[in-house]
C-alpha positions as CSV (number, residue, x, y, z in Angstrom):
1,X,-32.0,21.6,-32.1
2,X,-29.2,21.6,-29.6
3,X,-26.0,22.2,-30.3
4,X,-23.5,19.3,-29.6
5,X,-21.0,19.7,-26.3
6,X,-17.3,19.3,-27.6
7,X,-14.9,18.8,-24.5
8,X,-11.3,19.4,-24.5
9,X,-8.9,19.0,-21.9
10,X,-5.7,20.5,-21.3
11,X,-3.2,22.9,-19.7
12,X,-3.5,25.6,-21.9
13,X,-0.2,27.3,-20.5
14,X,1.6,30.5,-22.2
15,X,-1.2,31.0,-24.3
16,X,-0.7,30.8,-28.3
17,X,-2.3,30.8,-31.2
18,X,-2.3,27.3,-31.8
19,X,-4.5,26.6,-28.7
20,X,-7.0,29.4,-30.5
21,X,-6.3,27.2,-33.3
22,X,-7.2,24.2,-31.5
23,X,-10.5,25.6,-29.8
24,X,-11.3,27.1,-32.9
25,X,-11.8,23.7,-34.6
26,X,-13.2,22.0,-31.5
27,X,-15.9,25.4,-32.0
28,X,-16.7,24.1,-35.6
29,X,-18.7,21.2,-33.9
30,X,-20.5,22.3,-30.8
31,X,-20.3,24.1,-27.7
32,X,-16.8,24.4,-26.2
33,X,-16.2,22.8,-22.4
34,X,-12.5,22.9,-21.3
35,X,-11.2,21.0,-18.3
36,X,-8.2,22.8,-17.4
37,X,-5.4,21.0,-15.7
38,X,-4.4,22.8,-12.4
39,X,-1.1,24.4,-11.2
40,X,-0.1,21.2,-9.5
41,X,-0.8,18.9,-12.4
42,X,1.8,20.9,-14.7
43,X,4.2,20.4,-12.0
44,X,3.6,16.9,-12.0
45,X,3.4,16.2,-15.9
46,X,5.9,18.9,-16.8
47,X,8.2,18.9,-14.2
48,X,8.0,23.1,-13.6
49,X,6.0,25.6,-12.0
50,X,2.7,26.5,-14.9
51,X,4.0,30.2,-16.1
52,X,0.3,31.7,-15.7
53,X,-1.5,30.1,-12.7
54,X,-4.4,28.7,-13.1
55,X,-6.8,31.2,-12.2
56,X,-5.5,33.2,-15.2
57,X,-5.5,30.2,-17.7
58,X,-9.0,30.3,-16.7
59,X,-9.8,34.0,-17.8
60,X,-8.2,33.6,-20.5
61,X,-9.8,30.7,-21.9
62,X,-13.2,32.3,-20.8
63,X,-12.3,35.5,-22.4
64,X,-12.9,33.8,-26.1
65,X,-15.3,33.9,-28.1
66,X,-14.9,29.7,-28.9
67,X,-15.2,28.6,-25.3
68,X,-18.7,28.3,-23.8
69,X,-17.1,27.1,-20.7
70,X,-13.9,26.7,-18.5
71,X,-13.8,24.0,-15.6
72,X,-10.4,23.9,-13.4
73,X,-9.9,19.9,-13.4
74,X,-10.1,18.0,-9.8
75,X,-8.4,15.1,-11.0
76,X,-4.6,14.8,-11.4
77,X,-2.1,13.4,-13.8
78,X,-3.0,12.5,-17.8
79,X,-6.7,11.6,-16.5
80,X,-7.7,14.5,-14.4
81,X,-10.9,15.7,-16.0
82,X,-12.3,12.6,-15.2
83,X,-15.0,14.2,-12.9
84,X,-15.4,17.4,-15.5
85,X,-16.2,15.0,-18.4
86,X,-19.0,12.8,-16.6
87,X,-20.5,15.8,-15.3
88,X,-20.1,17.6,-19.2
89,X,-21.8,14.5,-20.4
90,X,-20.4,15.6,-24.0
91,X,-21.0,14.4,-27.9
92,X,-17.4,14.9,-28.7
93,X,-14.2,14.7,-26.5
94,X,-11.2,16.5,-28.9
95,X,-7.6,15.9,-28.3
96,X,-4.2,16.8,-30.3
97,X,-2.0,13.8,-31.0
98,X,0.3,14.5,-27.6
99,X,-2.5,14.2,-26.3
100,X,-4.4,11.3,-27.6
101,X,-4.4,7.9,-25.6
102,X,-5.7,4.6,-26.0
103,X,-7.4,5.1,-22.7
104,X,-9.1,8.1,-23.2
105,X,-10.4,6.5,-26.5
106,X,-11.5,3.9,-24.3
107,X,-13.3,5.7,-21.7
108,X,-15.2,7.6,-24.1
109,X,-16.5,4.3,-25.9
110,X,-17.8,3.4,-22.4
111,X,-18.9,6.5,-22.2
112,X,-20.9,6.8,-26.0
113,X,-18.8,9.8,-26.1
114,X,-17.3,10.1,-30.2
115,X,-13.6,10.5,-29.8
116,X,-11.7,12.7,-32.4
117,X,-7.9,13.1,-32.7
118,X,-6.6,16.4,-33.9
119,X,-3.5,17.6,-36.1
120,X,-1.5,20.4,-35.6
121,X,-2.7,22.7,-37.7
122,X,-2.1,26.4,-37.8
123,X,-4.3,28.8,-39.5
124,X,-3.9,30.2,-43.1
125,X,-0.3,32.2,-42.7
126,X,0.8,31.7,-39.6
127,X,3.2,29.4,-37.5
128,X,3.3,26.7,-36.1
129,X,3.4,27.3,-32.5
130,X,3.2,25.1,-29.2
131,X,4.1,25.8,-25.2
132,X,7.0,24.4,-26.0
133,X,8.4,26.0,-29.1
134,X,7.8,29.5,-26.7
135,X,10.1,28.6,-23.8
136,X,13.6,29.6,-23.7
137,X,14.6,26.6,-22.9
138,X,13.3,24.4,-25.9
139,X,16.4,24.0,-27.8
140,X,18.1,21.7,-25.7
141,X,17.2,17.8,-27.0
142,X,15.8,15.2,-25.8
143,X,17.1,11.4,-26.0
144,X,15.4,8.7,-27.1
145,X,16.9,5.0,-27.3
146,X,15.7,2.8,-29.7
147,X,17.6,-0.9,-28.7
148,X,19.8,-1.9,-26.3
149,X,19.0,0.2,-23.5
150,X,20.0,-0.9,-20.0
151,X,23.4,-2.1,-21.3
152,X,25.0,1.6,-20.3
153,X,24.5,0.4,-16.9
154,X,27.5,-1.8,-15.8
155,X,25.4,-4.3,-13.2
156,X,24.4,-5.4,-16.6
157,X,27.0,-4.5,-19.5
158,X,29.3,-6.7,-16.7
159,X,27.7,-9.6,-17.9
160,X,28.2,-9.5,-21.7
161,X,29.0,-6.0,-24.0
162,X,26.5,-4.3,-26.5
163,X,25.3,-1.3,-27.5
164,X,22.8,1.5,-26.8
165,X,21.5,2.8,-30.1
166,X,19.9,6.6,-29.6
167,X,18.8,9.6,-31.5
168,X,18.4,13.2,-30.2
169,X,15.0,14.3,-30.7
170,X,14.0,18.3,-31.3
171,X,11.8,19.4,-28.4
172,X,8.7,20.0,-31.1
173,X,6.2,18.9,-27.9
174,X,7.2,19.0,-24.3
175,X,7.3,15.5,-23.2
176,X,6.0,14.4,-20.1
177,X,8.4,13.9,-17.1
178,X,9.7,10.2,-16.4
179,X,8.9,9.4,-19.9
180,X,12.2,7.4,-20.5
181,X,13.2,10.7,-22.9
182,X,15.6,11.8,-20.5
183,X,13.8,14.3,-19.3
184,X,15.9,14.5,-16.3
185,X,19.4,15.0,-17.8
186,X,17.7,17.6,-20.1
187,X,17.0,19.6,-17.0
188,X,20.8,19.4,-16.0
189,X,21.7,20.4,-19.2
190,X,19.4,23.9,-19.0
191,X,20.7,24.5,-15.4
192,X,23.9,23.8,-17.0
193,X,23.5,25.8,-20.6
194,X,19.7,27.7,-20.2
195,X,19.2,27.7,-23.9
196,X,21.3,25.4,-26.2
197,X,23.9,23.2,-26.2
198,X,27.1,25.1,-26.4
199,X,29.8,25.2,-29.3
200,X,32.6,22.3,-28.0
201,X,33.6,18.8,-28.5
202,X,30.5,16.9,-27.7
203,X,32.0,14.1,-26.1
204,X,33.6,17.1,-23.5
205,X,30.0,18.4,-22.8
206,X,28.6,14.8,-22.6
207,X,30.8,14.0,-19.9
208,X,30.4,17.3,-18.5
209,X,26.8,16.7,-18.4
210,X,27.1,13.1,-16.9
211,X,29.1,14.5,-14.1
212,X,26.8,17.0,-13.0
213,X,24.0,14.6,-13.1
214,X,25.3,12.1,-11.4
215,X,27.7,14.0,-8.4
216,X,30.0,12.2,-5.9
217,X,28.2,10.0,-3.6
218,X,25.0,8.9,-6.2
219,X,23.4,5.2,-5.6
220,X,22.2,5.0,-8.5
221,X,23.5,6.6,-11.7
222,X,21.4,7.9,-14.8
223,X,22.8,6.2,-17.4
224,X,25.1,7.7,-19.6
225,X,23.3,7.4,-22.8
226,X,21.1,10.2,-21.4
227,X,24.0,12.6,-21.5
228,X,25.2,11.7,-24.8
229,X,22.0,11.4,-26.4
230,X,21.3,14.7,-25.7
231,X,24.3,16.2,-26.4
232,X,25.2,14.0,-29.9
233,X,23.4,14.7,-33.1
234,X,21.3,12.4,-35.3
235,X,21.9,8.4,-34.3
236,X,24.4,6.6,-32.2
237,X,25.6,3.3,-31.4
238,X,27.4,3.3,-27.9
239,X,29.6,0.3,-27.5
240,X,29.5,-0.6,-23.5
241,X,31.9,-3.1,-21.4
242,X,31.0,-3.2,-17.7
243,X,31.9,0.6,-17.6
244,X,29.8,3.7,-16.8
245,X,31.1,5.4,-20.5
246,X,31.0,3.0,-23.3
247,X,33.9,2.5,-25.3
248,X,33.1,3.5,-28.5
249,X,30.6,6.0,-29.6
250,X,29.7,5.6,-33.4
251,X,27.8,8.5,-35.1
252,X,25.3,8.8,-37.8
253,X,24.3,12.0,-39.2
254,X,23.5,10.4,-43.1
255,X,20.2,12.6,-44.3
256,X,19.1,9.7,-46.0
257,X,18.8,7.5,-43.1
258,X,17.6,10.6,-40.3
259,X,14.3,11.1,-42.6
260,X,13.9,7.4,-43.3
261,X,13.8,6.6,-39.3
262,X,11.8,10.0,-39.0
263,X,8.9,8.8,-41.5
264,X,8.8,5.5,-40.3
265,X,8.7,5.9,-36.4
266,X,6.0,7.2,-34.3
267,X,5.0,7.8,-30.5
268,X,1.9,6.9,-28.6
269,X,1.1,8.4,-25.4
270,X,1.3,6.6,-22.4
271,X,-0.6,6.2,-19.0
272,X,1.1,7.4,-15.7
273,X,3.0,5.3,-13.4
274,X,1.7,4.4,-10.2
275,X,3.2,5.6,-7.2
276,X,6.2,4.1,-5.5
277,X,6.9,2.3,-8.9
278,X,10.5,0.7,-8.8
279,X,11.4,-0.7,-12.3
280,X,14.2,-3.0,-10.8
281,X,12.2,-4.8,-8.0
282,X,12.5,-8.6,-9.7
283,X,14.8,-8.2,-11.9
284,X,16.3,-11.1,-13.4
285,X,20.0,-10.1,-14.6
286,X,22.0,-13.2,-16.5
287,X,24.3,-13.7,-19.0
288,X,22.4,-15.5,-21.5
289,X,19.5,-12.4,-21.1
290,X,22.0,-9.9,-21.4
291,X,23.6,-11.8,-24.6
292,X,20.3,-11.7,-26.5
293,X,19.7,-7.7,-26.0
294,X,23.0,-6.9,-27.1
295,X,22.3,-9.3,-30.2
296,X,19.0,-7.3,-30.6
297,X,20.8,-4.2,-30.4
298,X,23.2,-5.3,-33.0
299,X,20.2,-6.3,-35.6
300,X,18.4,-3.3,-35.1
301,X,21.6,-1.4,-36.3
302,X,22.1,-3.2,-39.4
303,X,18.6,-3.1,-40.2
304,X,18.7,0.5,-39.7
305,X,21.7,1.2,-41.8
306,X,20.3,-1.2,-44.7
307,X,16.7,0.5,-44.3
308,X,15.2,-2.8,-44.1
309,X,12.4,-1.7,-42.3
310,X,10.6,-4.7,-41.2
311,X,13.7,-6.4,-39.6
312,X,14.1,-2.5,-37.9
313,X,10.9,-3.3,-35.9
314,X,11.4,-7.1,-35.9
315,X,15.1,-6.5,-34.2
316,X,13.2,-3.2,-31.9
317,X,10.6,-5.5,-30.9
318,X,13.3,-8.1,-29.6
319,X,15.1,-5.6,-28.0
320,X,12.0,-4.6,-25.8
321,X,11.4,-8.3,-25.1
322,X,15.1,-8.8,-23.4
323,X,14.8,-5.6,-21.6
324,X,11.5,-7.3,-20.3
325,X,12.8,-10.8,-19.1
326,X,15.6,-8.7,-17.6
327,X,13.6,-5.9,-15.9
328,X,10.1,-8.0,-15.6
329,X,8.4,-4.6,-14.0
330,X,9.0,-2.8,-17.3
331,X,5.6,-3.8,-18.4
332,X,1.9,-3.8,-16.6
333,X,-1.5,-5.0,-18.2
334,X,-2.4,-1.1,-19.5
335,X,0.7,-0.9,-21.3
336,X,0.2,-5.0,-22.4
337,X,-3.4,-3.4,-23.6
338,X,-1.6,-0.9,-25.9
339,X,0.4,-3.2,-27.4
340,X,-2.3,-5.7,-28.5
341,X,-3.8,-2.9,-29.9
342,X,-1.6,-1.0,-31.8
343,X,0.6,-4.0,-32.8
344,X,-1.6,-4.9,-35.3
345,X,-1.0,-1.7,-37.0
346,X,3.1,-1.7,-36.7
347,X,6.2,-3.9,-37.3
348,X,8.0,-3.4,-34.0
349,X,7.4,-1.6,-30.6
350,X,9.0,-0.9,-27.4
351,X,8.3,1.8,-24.4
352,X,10.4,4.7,-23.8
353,X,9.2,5.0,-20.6
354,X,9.2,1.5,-18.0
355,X,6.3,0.7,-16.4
356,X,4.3,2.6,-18.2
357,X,4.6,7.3,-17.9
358,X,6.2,7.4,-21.2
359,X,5.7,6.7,-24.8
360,X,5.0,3.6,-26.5
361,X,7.3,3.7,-29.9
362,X,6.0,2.0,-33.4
363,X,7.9,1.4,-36.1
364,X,5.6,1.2,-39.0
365,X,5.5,1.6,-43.1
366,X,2.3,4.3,-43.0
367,X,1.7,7.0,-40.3
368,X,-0.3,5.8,-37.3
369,X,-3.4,7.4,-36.9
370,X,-3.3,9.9,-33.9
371,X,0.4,9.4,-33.2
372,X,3.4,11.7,-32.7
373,X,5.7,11.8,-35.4
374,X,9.4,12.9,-34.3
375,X,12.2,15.5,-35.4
376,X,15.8,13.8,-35.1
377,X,18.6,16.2,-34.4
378,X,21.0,16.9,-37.2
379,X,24.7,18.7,-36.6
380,X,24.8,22.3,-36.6
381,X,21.6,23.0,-35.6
């Protein structure tokens, strides 16, 4: 009798034991194949040069005893082992929660291929580890914004004030670039700081941070609840009127209510953008639009601070439908796909990422299964 062909994909960079870990358990059902994503697809997905090239990822992977073989993926982005897998033809495709999507599910139901989603596990007495968790770099957050966002630009706060309401995420996984987590003011704040945010007022270093990001003589600005997500613990509400900084920047750092919004909120993965995507081609900026995201921003904050969890996703779920009729090319049929199928399972939703690149966000009473549950940033960390 055969043994069955397990396929994993990945990048497998700065090898660790929880990729042993991970090939380990893929080993307990079959033969091992791994489609290894090239040099240039970590540049693309992660934003940096891979720290082994892929000719050593290889020889490493080939070197273990779990791994009957190692293929260098010809594809690019989130789907590059496309060719490797049809050519596998495996029983099993295995993926860890990052890395589980509704169209890889997908594919391998066309395929007759038995999908399984895997948790982070380590073995007996040892820890946790992940590419991430290795680099240097890891300790600065990222930003995620959970109503409201848009209204820290002024071509829209100009039209009626509201708020931005964020949370500064631990870097437990290194999320993908142009995922709507700020993943480009993070990488100002390690040329600015390497390691970790430094010891100072925070507005200071937000500020300090939106400068530097957004230099005399930029067209168009990051926003700056990037910068102040980042740099500001736990959850904030930023108050904007028609200005770049908002007026009022109201903190939340109450345990209760950081591991209430931790247990309750979870992260699917996303598909990539196309190229030459341009979220604000049609938009449709007016008052009345503008009025009902800042009311949705307003509602998700109260719901948040009473814990009243369905009107939390109720009020999220609002919030994401303003940002739509406002920013129309925020949404595409993929990410419409997602949503039909994983709202059945949540209260609420919204993407981190427009048009698609990013993270679609659930708000939901049990754990969703194969999602990515998040670490909020507390003070004095």
């Amino acid at each position: 009798m055969r043994k069955k062909k397990v396929f994993v994909s990945g990048c497998f960079d700065m090898f660790h034991s929880g990729h042993v870990r991970f090939l380990e358990e893929a080993a307990s059902y079959g033969d091992v194949y791994v489609a290894l994503g090239s040099d240039q697809t970590v540049r693309d997905l992660k934003g940096r040069a891979p720290v082994n090239t892929q000719s050593e990822r290889k020889y490493m992977l080939e070197a273990l005893k779990h791994v009957k073989a190692c293929l260098i993926s010809s594809g690019s982005g989130l789907m590059d082992f496309l060719a490797e897998l049809k050519g596998v033809a495996p029983d099993i495709f295995l993926v860890n929660e990052d890395g589980n999507t509704l169209a890889k599910a997908e594919l391998c139901q066309q395929l007759g291929i038995k999908y399984m989603v895997s948790k982070r596990l380590p073995q007996t007495n040892l820890p946790v580890r992940s590419t991430t968790s290795l680099r240097k770099e890891c300790r600065i957050p990222y930003r995620l914004d959970l109503a409201g966002g848009w209204l820290d630009q002024p071509y829209v706060s100009r039209h009626g004030a509201g708020s931005v309401l964020t949370i500064s995420l631990e870097p437990i996984i290194e999320f993908n670039e142009r995922s709507g987590m700020a993943s480009s003011s993070r990488r100002r704040a390690i040329e600015l700081w390497q390691t970790d945010l430094p010891e100072d007022d925070r507005e200071k270093l937000a500020r300090i941070l939106f400068a530097f990001e957004n230099p005399p003589g930029t067209k168009i600005f990051a926003g700056s609840q990037d910068s102040i997500g980042i740099v500001f613990p736990g959850l904030n509400r930023l108050d904007y009127r028609g200005k770049y900084w908002p007026e009022k920047i109201t903190s939340v750092t109450d345990e209760k209510i950081l591991n209430w919004i931790e247990q309750h909120l979870f992260l699917i993965p996303l598909g990539q953008r196309v190229a030459g995507f341009d979220v604000l081609k049609g938009k449709k900026i007016t008052a009345p639009k503008v009025r009902a995201l800042a009311a949705a921003a307003d509602g998700c904050w109260h719901a948040i601070q009473e814990m009243n969890l369905p009107e939390f996703g109720r009020q999220m779920r609002a919030s994401f439908e303003a940002q739509v009729s406002l920013f129309p090319q925020m949404t595409n049929d993929a990410v419409k796909d997602m949503i039909r199928h994983y709202g059945k399972k949540s209260l609420g939703w919204k993407l981190s990422g427009a048009g698609g690149g990013g993270y679609l966000v659930l708000v939901s009473h049990q754990p969703v299964p194969g999602a990515i549950q998040i670490k909020i940033r507390r003070p004095n960390v």
